[in-house]
C-alpha positions as CSV (number, residue, x, y, z in Angstrom):
1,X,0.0,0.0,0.0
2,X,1.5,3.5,-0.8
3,X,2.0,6.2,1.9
4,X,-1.0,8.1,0.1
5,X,-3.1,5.5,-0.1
6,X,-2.5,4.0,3.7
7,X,-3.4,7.8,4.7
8,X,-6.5,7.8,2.6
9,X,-7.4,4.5,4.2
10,X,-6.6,6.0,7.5
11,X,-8.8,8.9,6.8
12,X,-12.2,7.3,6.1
13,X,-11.2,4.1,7.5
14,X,-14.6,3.1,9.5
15,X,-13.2,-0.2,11.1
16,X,-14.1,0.3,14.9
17,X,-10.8,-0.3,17.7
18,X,-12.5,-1.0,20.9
19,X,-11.4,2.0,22.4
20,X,-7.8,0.7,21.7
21,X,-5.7,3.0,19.6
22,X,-5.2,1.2,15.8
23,X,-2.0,-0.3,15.3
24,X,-0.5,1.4,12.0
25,X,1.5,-0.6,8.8
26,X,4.3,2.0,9.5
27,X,4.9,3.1,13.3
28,X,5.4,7.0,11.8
29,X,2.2,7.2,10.7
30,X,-1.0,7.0,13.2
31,X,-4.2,7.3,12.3
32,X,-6.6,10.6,13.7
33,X,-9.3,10.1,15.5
34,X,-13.0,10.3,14.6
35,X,-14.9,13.8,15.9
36,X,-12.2,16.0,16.3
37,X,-11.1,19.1,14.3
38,X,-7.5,17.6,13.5
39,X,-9.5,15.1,11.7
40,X,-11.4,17.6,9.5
41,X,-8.6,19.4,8.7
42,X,-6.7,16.4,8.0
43,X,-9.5,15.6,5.9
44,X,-9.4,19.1,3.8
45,X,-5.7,18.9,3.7
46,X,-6.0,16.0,1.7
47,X,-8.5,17.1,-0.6
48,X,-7.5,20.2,-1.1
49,X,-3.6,18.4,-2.1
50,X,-4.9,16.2,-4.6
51,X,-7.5,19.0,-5.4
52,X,-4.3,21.7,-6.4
53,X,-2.2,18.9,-7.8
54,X,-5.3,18.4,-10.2
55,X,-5.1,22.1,-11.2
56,X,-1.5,21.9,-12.1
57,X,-2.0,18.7,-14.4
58,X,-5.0,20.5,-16.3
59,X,-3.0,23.2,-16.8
60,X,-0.3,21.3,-17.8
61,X,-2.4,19.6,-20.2
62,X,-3.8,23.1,-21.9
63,X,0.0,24.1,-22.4
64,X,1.1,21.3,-24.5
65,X,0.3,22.2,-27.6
66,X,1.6,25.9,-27.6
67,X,3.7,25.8,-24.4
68,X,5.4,29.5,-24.9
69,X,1.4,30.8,-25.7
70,X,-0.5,29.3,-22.8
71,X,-4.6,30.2,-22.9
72,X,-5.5,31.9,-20.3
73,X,-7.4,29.1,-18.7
74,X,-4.3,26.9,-17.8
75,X,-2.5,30.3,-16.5
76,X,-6.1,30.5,-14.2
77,X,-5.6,27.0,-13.7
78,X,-2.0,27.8,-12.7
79,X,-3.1,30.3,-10.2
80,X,-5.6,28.6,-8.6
81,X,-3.8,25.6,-8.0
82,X,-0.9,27.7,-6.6
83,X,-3.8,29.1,-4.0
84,X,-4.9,25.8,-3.4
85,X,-1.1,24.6,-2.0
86,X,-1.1,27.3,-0.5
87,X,-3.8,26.3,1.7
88,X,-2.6,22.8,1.7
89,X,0.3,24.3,3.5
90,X,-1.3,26.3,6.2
91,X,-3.8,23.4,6.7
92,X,-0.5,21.5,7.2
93,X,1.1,23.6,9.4
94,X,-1.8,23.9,11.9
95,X,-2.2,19.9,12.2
96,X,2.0,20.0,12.8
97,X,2.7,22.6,14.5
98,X,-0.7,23.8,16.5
99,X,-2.3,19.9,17.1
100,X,1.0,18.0,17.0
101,X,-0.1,15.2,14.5
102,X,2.9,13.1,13.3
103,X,4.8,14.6,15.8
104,X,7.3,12.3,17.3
105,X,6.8,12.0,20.7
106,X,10.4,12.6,21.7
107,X,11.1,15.3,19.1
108,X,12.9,18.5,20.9
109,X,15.4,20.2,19.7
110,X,18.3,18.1,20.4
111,X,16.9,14.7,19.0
112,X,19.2,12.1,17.0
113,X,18.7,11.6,13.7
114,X,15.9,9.6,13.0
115,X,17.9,7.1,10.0
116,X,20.5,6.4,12.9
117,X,17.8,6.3,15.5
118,X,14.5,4.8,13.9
119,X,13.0,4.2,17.7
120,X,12.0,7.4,18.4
């Protein structure tokens, strides 16, 4: 399974853990839980990625035939997708750095690295 599928799965995943935390494929990467805002916004993060990374290919695909004329709708396209990471970014940034997802528990700033240490 891919690392963007796995979190896809992990995102609308409905299986039900007894009020036991899910054991994940990859220790790294635990799920969110149900109900809670870091789950939305985990949610709209992801979306909103494959939404912007959608907008680049279209406009990648208008500016093939005449690459140094592009229409204006793939430079639109451009734009909007460039908004769209953006966002993806910021949405990013709050679940890291506000709600702590994916954090590594015993991250600080003197931690080994993590291909010398893979325990942390």
């Amino acid at each position: 399974m891919t690392y963007s599928a796995y979190i896809l799965t992990s995102i609308f995943s409905k299986r039900k853990s007894h009020g036991k935390p899910r054991e994940s494929p990859r220790p790294w990467c635990t799920p969110v839980p149900w109900r809670t805002r870091a789950k939305r916004i985990a949610t709209i993060h992801a979306v909103a990625a494959d939404s912007g990374i959608n907008l680049f290919l279209a406009s990648w695909v208008l500016r093939r035939k005449d690459p140094e004329n592009p229409p204006r709708k793939a430079l639109l396209l451009s734009a909007l997708g460039g908004l769209v990471l953006g966002l993806v970014g910021w949405l990013g940034g709050e679940l890291v750095q506000r709600m702590g997802v994916g954090v590594t528990p015993g991250a600080n700033l003197d931690a080994p690295n993590s291909l010398f240490s893979p325990d942390l």
